[in-house]
C-alpha positions in Angstrom: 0.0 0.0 0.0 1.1 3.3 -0.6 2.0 5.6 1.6 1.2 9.1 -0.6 -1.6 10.8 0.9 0.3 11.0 4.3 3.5 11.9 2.9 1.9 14.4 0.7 0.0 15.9 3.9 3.2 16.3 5.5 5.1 17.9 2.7 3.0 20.2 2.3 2.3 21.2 6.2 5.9 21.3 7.0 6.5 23.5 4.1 3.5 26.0 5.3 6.0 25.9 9.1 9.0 26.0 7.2 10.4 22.9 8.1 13.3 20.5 6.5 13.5 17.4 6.0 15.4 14.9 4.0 14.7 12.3 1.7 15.8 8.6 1.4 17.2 6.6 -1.2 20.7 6.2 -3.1 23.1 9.0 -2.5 23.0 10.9 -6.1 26.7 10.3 -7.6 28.7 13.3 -8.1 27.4 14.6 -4.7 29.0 17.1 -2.7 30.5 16.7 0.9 27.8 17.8 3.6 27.5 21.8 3.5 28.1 23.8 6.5 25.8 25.2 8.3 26.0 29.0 10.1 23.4 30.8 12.4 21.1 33.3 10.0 20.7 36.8 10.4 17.9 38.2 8.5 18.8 39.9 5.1 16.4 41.4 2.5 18.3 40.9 -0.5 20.8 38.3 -1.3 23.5 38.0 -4.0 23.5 35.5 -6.6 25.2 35.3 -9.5 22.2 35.6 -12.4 18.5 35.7 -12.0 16.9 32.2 -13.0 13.1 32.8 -13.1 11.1 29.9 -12.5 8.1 31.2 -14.0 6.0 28.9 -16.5 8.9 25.7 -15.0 7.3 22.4 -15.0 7.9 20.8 -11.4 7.8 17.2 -12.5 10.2 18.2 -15.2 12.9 19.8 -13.4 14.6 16.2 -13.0 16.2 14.2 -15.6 15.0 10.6 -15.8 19.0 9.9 -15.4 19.1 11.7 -12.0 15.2 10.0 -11.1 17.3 7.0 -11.5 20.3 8.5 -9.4 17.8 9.3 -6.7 16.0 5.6 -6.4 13.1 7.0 -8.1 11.1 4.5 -10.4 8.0 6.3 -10.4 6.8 9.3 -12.7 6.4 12.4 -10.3 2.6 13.6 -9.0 1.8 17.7 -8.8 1.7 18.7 -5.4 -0.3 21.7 -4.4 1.2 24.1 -1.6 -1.7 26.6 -1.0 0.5 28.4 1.8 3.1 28.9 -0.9 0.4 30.1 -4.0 2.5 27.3 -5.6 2.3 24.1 -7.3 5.2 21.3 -6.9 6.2 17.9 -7.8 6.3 14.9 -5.6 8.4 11.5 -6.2 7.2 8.9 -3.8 9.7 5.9 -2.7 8.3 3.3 -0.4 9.1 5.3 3.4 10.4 8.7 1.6 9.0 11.6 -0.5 11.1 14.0 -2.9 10.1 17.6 -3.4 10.6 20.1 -5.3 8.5 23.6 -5.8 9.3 26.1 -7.8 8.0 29.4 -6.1 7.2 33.0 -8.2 5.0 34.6 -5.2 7.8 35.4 -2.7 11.2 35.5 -2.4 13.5 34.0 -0.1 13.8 36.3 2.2 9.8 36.0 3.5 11.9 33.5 5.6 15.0 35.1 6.8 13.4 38.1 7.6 10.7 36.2 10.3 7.6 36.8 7.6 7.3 32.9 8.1 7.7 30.8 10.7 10.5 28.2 10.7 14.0 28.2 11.7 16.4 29.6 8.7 19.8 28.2 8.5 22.6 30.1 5.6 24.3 27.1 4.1 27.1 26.6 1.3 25.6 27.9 -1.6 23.9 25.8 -4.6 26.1 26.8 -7.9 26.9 30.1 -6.5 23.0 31.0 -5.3 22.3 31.6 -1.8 20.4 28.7 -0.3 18.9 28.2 3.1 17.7 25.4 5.2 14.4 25.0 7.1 13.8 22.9 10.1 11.6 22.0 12.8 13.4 20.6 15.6 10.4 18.2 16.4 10.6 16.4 13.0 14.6 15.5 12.1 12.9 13.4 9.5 12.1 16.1 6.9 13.9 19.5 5.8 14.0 21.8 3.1 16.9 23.1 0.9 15.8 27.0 -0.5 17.4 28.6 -3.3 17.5 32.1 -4.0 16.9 32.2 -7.7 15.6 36.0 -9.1 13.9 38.5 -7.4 10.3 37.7 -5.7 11.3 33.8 -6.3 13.1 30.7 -5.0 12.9 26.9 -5.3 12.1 24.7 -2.5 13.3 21.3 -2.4 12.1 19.0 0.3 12.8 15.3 1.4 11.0 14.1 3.8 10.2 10.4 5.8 7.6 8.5 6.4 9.1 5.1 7.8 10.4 3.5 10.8 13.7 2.5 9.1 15.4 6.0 8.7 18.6 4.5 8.7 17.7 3.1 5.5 17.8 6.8 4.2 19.9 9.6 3.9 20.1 12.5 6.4 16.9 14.3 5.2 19.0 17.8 4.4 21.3 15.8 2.4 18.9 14.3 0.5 16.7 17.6 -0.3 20.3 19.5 -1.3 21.2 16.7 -3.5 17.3 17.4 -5.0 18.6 21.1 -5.5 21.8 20.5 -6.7 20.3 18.6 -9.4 17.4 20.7 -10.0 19.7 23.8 -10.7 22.2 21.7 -12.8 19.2 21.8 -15.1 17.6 25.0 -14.2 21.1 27.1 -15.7 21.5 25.3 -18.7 
């Protein structure tokens, strides 16, 4: 039986708290080495190197069936909507695990470094040069989300998040959701 509907439920509600979580599976190959993590101070702009608009993106299109398969993903992806975020996503189920990734045109980043959102912000290594964040909730170390400054008024969220007993079985749920990001930007500045 699948799992979906509960997954999808808490995708979407730790996305509204700004949560982060990661996802299981197969490390992607060509990954990087865990990013570093430093306390956030709020910031209203951020540099990046280009603006990458994500208006009109496909969700379920913004992985390549060669990382799917890189991920442990053998199933074609579902749209996922996340009222909170006026935005529509894509969701790749594995049996215990769900992938994420939403790309968002209503705000920007910053509507969560800046305290406009609830969730707890944390500056990481940046994702090909853009500023990226994670969100947490310390009650659920089974999901997070990897943010990515993209353009103006806009940013992707990536999300992983766990839905098993077994989360040894997985990787750490931020790895997982920055591998999602990594991947989904490889493709986004091409």
């Amino acid at each position: 039986m699948r799992r979906s509907l509960p997954v999808v439920l808490t995708v979407a509600s730790v996305l509204a708290l700004g949560a982060c979580a990661d996802e299981g599976g197969r490390a992607r190959p060509g990954s990087t080495a865990a990013p570093t993590t430093t306390t956030l101070e709020p910031s209203p702009s951020a540099d990046r190197p280009r603006e990458v608009k994500l208006d009109g993106k496909k969700p379920c299109e913004l992985l390549t069936p060669v990382q799917l398969t890189g991920f442990s993903i053998d199933r074609e992806g579902e749209p996922l909507e996340v009222p909170t975020l006026n935005a529509t996503g894509c969701q790749w189920t594995v049996t215990g695990a769900a992938n994420m990734l939403v790309p968002v045109t209503a705000d920007g980043i910053e509507v969560w470094t800046d305290g406009k959102r609830a969730g707890q912000p944390t500056a990481v290594d940046p994702i090909s040069g853009f500023k990226a964040i994670t969100l947490t909730i310390p009650s659920n170390p089974h999901r997070c989300d990897v943010l990515v400054d993209t353009a103006a008024g806009q940013y992707l969220a990536a999300g992983f998040s766990l839905a098993t007993d077994k989360p040894e079985r997985f990787p750490k749920p931020c790895d997982r959701a920055r591998e999602l990001a990594e991947a989904a930007m490889q493709n986004l500045l091409k």
